[in-house]
TORNU-316442 format. One record per residue: residue number from 1; residue in three letters; x, z, y of N, C-alpha, C, O in turn. Coordinates in nm, 2 decimals, padded with zeros to 4 digits. Layout:
REM TORNU-316442
{resi = NUM	resn = ala	n.x = X	n.z = Z	n.y = Y	ca.x = X	ca.z = Z	ca.y = Y	c.x = X	c.z = Z	c.y = Y	o.x = X	o.z = Z	o.y = Y}
...
This chain:
REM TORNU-316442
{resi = 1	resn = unk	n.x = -01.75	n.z = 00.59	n.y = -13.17	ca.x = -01.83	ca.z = 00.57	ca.y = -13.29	c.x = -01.74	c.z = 00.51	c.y = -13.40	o.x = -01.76	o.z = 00.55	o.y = -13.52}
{resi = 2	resn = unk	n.x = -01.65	n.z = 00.42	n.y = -13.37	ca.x = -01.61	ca.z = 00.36	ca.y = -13.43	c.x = -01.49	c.z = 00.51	c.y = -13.58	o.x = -01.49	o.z = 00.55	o.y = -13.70}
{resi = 3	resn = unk	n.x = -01.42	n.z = 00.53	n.y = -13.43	ca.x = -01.33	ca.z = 00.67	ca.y = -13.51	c.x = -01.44	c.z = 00.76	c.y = -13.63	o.x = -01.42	o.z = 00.78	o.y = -13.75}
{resi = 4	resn = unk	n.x = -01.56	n.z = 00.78	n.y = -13.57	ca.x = -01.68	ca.z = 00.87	ca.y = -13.66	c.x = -01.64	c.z = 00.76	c.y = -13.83	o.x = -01.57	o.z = 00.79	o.y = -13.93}
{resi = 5	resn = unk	n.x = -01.70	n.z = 00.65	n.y = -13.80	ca.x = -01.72	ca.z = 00.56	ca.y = -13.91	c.x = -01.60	c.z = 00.54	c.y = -14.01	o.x = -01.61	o.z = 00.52	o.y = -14.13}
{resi = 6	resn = unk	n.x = -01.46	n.z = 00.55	n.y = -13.91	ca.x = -01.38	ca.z = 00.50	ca.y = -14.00	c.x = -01.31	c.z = 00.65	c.y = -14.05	o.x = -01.19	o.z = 00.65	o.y = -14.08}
{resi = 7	resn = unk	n.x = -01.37	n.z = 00.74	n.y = -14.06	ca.x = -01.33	ca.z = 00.88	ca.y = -14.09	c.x = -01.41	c.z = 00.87	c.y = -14.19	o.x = -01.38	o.z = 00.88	o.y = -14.30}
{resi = 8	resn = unk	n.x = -01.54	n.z = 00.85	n.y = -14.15	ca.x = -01.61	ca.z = 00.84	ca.y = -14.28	c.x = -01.64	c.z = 00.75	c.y = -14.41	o.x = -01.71	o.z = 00.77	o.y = -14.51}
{resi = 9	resn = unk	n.x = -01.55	n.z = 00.63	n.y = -14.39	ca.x = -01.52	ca.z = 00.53	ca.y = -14.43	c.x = -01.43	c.z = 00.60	c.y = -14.58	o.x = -01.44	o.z = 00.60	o.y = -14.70}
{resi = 10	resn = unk	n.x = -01.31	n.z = 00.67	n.y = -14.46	ca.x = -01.21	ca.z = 00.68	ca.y = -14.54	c.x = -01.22	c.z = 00.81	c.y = -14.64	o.x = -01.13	o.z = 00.84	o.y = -14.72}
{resi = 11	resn = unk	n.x = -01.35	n.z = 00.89	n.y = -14.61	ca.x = -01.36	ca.z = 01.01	ca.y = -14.70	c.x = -01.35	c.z = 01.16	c.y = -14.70	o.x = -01.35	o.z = 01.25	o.y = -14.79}
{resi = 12	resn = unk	n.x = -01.35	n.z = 01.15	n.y = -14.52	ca.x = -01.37	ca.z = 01.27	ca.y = -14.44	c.x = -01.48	c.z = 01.34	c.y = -14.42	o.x = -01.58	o.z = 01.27	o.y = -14.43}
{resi = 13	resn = unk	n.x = -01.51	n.z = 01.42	n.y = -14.40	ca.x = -01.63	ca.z = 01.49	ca.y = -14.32	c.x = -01.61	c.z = 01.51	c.y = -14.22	o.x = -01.50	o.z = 01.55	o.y = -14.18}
{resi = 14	resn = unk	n.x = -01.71	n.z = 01.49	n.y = -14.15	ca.x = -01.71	ca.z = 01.52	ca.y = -13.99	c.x = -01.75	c.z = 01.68	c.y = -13.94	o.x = -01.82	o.z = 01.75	o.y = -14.02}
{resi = 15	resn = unk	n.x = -01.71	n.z = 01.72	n.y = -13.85	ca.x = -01.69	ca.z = 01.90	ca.y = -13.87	c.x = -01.82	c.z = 01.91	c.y = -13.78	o.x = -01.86	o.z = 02.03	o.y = -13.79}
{resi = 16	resn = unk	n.x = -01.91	n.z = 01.83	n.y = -13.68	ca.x = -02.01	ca.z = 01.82	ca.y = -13.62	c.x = -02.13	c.z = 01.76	c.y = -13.64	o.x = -02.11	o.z = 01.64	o.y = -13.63}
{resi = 17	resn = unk	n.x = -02.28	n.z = 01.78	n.y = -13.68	ca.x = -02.40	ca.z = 01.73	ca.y = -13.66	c.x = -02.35	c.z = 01.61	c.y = -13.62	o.x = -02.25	o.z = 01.60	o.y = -13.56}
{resi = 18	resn = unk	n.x = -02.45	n.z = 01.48	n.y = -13.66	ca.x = -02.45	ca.z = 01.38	ca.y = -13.59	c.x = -02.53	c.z = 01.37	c.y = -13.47	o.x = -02.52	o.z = 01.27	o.y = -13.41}
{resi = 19	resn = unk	n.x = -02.62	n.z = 01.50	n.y = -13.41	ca.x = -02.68	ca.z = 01.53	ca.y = -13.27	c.x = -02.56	c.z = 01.59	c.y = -13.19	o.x = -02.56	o.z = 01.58	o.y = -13.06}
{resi = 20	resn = unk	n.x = -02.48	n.z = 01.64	n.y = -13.24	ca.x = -02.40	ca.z = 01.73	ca.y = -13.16	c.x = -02.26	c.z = 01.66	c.y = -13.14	o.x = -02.16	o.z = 01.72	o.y = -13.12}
{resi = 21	resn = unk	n.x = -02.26	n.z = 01.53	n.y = -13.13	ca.x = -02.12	ca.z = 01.48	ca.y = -13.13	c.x = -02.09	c.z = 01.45	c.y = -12.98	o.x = -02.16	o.z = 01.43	o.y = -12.88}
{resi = 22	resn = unk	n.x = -01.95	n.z = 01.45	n.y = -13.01	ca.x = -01.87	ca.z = 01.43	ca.y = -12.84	c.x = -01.81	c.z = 01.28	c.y = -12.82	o.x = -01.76	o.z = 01.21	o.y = -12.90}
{resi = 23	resn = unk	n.x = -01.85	n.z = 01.26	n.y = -12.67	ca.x = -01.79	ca.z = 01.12	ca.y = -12.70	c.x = -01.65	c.z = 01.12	c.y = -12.62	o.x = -01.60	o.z = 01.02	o.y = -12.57}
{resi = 24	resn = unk	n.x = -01.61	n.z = 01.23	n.y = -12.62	ca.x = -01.47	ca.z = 01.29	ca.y = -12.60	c.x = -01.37	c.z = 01.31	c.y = -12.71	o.x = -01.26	o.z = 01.27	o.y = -12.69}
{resi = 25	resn = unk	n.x = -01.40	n.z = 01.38	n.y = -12.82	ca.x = -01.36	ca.z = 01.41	ca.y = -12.93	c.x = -01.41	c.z = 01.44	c.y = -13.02	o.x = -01.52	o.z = 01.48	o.y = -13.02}
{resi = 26	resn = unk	n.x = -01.30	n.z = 01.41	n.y = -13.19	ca.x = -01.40	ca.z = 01.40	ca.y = -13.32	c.x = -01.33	c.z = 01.51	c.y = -13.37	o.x = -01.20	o.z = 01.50	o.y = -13.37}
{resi = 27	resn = unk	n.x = -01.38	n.z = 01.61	n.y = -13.42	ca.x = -01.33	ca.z = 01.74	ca.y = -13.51	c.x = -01.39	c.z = 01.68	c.y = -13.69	o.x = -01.50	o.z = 01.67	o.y = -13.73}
{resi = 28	resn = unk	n.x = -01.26	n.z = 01.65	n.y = -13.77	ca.x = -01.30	ca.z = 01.61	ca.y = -13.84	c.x = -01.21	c.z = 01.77	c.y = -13.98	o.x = -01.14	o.z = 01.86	o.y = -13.95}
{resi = 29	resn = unk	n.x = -01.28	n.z = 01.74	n.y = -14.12	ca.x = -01.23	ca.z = 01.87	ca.y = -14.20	c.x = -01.13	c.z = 01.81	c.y = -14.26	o.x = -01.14	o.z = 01.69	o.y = -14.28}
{resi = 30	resn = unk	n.x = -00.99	n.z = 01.87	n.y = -14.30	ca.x = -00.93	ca.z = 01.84	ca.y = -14.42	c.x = -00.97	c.z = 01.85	c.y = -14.53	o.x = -01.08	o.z = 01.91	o.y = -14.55}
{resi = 31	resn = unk	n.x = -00.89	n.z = 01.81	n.y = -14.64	ca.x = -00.95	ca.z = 01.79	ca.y = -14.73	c.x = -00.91	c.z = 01.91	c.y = -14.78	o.x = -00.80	o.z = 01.97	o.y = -14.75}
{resi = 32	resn = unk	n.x = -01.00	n.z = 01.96	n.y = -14.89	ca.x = -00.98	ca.z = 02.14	ca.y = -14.94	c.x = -00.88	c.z = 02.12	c.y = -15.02	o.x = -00.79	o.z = 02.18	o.y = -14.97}
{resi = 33	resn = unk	n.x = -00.84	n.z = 02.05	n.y = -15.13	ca.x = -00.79	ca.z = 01.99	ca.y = -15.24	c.x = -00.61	c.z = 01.95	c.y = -15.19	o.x = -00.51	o.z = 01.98	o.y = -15.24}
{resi = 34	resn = unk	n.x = -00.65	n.z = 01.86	n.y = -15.08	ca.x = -00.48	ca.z = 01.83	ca.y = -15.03	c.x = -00.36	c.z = 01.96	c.y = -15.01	o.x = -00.38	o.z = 02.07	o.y = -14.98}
{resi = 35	resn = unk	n.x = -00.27	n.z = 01.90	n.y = -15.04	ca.x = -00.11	ca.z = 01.96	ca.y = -15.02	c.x = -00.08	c.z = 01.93	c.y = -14.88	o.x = 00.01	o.z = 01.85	o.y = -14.89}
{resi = 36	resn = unk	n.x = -00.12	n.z = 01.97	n.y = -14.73	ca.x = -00.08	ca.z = 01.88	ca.y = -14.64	c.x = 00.03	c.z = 01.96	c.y = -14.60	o.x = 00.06	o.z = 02.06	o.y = -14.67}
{resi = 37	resn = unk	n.x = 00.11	n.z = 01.91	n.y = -14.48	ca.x = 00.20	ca.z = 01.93	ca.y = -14.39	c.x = 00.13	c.z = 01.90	c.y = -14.29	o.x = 00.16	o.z = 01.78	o.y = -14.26}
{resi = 38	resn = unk	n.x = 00.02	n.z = 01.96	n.y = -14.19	ca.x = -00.03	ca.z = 01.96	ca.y = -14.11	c.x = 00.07	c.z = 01.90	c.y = -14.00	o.x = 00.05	o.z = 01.79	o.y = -13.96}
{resi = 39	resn = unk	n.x = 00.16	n.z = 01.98	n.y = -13.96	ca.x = 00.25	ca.z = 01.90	ca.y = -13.84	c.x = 00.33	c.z = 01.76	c.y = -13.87	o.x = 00.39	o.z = 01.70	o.y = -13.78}
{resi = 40	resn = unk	n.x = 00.32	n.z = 01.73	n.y = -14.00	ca.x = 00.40	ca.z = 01.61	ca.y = -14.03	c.x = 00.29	c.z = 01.54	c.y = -14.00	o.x = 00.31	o.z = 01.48	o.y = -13.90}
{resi = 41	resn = unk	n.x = 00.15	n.z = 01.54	n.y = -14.07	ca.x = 00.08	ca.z = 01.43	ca.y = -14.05	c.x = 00.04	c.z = 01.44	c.y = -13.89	o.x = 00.06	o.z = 01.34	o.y = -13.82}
{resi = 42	resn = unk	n.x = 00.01	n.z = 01.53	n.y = -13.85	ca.x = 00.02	ca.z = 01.50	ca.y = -13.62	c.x = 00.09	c.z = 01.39	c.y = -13.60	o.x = 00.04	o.z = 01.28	o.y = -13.59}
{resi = 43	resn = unk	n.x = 00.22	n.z = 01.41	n.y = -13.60	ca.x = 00.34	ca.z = 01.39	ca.y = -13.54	c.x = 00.35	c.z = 01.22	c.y = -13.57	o.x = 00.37	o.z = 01.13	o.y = -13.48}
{resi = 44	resn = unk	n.x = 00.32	n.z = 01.19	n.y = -13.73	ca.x = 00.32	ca.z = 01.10	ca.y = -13.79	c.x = 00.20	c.z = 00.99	c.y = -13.72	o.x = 00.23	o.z = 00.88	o.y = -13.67}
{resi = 45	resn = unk	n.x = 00.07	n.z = 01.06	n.y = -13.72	ca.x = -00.06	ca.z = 00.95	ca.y = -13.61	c.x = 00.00	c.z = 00.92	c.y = -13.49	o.x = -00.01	o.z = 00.81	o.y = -13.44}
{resi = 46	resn = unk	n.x = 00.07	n.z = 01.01	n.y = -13.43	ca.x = 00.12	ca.z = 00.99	ca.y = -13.30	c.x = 00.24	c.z = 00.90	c.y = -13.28	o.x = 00.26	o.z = 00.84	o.y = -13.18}
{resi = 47	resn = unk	n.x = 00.32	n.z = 00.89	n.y = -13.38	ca.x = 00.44	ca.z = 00.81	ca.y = -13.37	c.x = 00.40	c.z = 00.65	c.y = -13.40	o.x = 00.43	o.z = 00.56	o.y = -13.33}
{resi = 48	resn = unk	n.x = 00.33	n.z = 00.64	n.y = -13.52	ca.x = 00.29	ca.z = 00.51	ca.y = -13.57	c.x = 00.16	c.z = 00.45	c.y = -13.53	o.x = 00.13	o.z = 00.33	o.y = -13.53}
{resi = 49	resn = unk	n.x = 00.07	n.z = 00.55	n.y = -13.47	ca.x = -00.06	ca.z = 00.45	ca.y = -13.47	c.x = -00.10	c.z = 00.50	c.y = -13.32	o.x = -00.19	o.z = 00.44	o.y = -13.27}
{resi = 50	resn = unk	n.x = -00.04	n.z = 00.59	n.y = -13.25	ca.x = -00.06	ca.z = 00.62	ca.y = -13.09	c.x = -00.18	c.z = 00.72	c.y = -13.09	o.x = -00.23	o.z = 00.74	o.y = -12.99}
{resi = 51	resn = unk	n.x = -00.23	n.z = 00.78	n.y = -13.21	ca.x = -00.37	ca.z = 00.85	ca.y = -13.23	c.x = -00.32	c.z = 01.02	c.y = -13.24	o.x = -00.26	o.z = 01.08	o.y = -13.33}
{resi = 52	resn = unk	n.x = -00.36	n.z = 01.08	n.y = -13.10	ca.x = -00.35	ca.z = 01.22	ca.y = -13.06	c.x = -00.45	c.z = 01.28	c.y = -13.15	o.x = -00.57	o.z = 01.26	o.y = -13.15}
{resi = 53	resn = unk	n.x = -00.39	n.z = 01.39	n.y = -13.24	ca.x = -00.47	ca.z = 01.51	ca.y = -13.27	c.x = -00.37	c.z = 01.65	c.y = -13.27	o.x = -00.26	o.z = 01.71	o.y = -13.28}
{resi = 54	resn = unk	n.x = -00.51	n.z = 01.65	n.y = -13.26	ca.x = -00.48	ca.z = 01.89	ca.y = -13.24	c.x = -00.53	c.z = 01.96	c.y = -13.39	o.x = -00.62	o.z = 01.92	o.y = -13.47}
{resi = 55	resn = unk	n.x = -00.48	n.z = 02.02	n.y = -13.40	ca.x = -00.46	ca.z = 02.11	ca.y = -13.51	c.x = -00.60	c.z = 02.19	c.y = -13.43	o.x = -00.65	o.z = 02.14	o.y = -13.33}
{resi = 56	resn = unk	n.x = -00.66	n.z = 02.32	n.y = -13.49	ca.x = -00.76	ca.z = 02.42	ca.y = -13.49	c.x = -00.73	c.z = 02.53	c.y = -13.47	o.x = -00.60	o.z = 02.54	o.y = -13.46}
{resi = 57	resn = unk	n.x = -00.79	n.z = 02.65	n.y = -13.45	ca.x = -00.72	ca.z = 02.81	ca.y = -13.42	c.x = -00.80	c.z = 02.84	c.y = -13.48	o.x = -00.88	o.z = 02.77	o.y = -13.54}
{resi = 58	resn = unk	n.x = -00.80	n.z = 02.98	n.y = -13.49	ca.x = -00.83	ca.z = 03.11	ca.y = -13.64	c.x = -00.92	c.z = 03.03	c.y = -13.74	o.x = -00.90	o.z = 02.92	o.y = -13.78}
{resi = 59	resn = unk	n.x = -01.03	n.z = 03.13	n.y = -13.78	ca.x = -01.09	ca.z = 03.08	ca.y = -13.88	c.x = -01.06	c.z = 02.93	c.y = -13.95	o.x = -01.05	o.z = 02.92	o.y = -14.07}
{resi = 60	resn = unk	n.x = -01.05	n.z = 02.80	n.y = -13.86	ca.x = -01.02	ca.z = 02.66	ca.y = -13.86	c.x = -00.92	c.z = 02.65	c.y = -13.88	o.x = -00.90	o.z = 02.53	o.y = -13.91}
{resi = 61	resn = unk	n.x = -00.78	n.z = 02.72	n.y = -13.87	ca.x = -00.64	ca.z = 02.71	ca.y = -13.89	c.x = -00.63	c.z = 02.62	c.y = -13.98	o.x = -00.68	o.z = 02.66	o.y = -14.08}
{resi = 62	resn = unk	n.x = -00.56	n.z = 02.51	n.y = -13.99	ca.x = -00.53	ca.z = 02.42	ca.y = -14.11	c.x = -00.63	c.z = 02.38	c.y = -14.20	o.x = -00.60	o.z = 02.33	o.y = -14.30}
{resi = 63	resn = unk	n.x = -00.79	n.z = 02.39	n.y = -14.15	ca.x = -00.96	ca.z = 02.35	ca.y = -14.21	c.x = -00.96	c.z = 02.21	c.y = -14.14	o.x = -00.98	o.z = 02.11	o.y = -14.20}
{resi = 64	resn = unk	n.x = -00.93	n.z = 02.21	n.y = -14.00	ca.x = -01.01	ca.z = 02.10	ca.y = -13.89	c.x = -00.91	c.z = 02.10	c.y = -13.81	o.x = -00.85	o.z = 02.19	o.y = -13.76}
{resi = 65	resn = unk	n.x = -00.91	n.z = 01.88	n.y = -13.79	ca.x = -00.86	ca.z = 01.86	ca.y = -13.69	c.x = -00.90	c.z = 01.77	c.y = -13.57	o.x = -01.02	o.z = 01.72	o.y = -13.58}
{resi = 66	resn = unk	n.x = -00.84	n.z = 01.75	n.y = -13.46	ca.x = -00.93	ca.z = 01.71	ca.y = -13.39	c.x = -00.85	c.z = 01.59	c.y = -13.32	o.x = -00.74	o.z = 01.58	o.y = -13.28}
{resi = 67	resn = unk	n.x = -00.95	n.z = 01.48	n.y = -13.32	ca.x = -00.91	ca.z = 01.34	ca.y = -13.25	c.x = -00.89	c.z = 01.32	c.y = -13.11	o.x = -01.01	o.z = 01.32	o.y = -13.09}
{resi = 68	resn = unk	n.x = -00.84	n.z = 01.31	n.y = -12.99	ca.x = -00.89	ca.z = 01.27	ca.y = -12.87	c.x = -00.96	c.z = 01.15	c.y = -12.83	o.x = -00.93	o.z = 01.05	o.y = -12.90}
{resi = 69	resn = unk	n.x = -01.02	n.z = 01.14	n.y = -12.76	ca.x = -01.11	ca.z = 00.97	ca.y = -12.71	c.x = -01.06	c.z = 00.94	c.y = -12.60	o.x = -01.06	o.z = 00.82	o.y = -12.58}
{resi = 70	resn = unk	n.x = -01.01	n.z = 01.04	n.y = -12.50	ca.x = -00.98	ca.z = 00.96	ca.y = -12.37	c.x = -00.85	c.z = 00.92	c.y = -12.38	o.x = -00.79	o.z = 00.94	o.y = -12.49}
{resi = 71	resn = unk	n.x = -00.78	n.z = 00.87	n.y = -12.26	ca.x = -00.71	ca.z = 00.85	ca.y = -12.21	c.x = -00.55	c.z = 00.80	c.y = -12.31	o.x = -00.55	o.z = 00.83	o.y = -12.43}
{resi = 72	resn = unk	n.x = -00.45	n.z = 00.74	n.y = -12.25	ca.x = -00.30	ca.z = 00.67	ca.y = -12.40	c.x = -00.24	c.z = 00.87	c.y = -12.40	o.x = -00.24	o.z = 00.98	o.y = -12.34}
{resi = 73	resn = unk	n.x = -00.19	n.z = 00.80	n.y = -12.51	ca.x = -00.07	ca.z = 00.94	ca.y = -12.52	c.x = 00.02	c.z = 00.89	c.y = -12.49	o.x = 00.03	o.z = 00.77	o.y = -12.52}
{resi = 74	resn = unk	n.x = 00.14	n.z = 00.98	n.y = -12.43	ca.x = 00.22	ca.z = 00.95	ca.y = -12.37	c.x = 00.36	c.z = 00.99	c.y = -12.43	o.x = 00.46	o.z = 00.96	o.y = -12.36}
């Protein structure tokens, strides 16, 4: 819950109903507007703040990404 809130805190949309959420993982949207480097910002959560995310496949390619809830990254 907390991840939900502070995504939406910060100005995200959530890519899921709030009926349909996982308490496994958060698929959240990029933003339409941003310039990203999709693999820099990954790499970047993972190096500095220990927060695993996955990039999306077809239609979602570079739309949505996705948080994990379980378990440390390694």
């Amino acid at each position: 819950a907390h991840c939900r809130r502070e995504a939406k805190r910060l100005g995200y949309r959530l890519f899921a109903d709030d009926q349909c959420l996982s308490p496994t993982v958060t698929a959240v949207w990029l933003p339409d507007d941003a310039a990203l480097d999709w693999p820099a910002i990954a790499q970047r959560l993972r190096a500095d703040h220990n927060i695993v995310v996955g990039g999306n496949y077809g239609p979602l390619k570079n739309k949505v990404f996705r948080i994990g809830h379980m378990g440390l990254a390694q």
